[in-house]
Residue frames as a rotation matrix with the C-alpha (Angstrom) as fourth column:
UNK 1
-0.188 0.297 -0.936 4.46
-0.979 -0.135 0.154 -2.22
-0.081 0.945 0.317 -25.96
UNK 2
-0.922 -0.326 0.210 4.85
-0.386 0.816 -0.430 -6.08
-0.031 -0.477 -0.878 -25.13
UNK 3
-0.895 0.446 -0.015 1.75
0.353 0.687 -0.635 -6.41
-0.272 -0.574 -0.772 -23.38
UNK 4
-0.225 0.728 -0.648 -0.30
-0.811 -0.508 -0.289 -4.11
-0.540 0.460 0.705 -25.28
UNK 5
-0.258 0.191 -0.947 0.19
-0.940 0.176 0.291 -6.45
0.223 0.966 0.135 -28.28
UNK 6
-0.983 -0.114 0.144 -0.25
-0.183 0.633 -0.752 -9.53
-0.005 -0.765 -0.644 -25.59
UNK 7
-0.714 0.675 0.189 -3.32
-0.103 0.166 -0.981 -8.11
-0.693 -0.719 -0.049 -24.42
UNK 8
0.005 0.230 -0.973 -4.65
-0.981 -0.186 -0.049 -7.41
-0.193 0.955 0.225 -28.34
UNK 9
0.696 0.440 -0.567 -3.94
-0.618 0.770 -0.161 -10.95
0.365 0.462 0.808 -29.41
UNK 10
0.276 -0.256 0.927 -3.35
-0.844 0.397 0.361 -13.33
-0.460 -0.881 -0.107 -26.61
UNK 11
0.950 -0.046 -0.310 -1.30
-0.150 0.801 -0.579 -15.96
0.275 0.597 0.754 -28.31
UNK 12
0.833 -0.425 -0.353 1.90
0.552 0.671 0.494 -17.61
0.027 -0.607 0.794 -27.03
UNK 13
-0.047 -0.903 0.426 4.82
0.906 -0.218 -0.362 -15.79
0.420 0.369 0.829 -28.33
UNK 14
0.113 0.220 0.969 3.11
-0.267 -0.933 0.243 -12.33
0.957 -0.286 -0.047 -27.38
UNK 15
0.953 0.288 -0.092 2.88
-0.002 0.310 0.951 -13.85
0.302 -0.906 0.296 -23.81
UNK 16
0.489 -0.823 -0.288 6.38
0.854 0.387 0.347 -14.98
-0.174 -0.416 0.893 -23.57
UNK 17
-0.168 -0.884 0.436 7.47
0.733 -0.408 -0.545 -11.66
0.659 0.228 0.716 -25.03
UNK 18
0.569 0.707 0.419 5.49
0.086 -0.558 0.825 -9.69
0.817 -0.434 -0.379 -22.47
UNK 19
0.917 -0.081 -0.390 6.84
0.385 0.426 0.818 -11.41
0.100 -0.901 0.422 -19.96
UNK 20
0.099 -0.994 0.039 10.45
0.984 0.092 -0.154 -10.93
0.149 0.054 0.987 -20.80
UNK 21
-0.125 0.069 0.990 9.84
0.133 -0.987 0.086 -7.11
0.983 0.143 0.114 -21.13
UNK 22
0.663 0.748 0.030 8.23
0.049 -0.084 0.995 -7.43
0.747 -0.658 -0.092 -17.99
UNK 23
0.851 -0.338 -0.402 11.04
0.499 0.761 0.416 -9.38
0.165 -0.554 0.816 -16.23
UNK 24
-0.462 -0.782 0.418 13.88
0.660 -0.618 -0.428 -6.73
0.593 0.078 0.801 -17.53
UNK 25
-0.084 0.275 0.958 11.71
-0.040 -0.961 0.272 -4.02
0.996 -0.015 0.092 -16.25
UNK 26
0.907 -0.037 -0.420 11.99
0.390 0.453 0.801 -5.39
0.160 -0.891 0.425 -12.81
UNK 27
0.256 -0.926 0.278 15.34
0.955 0.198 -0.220 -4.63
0.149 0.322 0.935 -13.25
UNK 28
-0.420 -0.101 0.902 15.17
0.360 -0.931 0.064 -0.93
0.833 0.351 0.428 -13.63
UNK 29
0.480 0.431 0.764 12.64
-0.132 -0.825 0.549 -0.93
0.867 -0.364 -0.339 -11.31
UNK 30
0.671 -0.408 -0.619 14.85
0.737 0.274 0.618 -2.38
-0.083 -0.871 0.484 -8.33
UNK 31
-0.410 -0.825 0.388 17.62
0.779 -0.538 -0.321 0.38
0.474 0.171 0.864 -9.73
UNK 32
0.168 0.789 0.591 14.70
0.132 -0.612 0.779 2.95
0.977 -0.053 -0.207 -8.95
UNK 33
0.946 0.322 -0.045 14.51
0.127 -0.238 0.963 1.73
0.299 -0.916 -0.266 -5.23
UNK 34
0.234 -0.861 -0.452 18.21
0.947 0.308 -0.096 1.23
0.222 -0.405 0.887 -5.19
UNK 35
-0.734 -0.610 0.299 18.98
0.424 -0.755 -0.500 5.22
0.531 -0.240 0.813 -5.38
UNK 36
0.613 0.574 0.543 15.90
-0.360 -0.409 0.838 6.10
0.704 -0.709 -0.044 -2.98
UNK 37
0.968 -0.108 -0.225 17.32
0.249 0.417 0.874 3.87
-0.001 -0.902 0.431 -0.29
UNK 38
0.148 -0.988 -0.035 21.11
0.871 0.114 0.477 3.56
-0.468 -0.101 0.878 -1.05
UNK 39
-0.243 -0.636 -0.733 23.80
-0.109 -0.733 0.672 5.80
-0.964 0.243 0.109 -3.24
UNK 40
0.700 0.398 -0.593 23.36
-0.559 -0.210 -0.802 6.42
-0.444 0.893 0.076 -6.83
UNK 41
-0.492 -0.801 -0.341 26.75
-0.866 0.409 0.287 4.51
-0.091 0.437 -0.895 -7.40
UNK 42
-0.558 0.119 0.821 24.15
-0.605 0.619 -0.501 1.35
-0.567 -0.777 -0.273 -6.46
UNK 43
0.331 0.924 -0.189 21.76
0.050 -0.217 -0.975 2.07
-0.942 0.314 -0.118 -8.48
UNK 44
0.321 -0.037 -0.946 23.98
-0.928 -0.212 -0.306 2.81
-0.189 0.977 -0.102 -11.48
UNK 45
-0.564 -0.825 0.032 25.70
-0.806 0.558 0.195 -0.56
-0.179 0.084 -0.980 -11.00
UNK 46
-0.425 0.368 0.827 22.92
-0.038 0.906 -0.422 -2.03
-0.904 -0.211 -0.371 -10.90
UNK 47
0.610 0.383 -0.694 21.70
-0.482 -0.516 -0.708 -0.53
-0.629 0.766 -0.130 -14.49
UNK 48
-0.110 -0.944 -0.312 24.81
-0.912 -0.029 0.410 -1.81
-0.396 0.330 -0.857 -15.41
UNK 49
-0.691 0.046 0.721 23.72
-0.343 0.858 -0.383 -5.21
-0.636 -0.512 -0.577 -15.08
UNK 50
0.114 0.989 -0.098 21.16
-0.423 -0.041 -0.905 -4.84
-0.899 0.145 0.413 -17.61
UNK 51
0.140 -0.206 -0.969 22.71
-0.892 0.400 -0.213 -5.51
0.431 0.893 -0.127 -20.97
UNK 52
-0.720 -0.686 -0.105 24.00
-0.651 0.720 -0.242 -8.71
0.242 -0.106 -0.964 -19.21
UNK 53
-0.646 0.438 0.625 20.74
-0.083 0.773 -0.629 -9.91
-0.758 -0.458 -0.463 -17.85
UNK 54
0.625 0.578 -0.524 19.63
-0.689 0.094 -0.719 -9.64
-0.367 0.810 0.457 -21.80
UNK 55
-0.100 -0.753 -0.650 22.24
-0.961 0.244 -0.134 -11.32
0.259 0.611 -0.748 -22.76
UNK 56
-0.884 -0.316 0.345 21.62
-0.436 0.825 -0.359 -14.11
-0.171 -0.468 -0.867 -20.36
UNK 57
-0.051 0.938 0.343 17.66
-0.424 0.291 -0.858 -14.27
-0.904 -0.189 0.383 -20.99
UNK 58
0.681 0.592 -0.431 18.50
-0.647 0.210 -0.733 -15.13
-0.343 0.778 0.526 -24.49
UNK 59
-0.626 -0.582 -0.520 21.01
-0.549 0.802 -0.236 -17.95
0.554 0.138 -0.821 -23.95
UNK 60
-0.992 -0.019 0.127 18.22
-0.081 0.858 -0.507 -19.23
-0.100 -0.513 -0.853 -21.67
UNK 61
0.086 0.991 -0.107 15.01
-0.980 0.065 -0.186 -18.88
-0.177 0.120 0.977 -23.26
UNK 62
-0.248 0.269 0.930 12.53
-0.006 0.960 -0.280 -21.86
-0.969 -0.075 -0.237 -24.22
UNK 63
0.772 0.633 0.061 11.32
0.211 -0.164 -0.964 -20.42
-0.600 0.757 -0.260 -27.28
């Protein structure tokens, strides 16, 4: 939804929230390859990890 509203009206904030959306979803997708290659315990742990790496993108935003 992000980048829809990004691509609609390209204007900073939309950009920066795109990104972020983007940047979590990286996240998920590395869980993805984690239980193709590895164990599902890997993969969930790595899910796990998600609330924290929100937590951490918004003690270190710029905006």
């Amino acid at each position: 939804m992000p980048l829809l509203k990004a691509i609609q009206n390209p204007i900073g904030p939309n950009i920066g929230k795109a990104v972020k959306a983007g940047v979590i979803a990286l996240i998920l997708m590395n869980a993805a390859w984690a239980s193709v290659f590895a164990d599902w315990k890997v993969a969930l742990s790595i899910v796990i990890l998600l609330p924290l790496s929100i937590l951490l993108s918004k003690a270190f935003a710029v905006t």
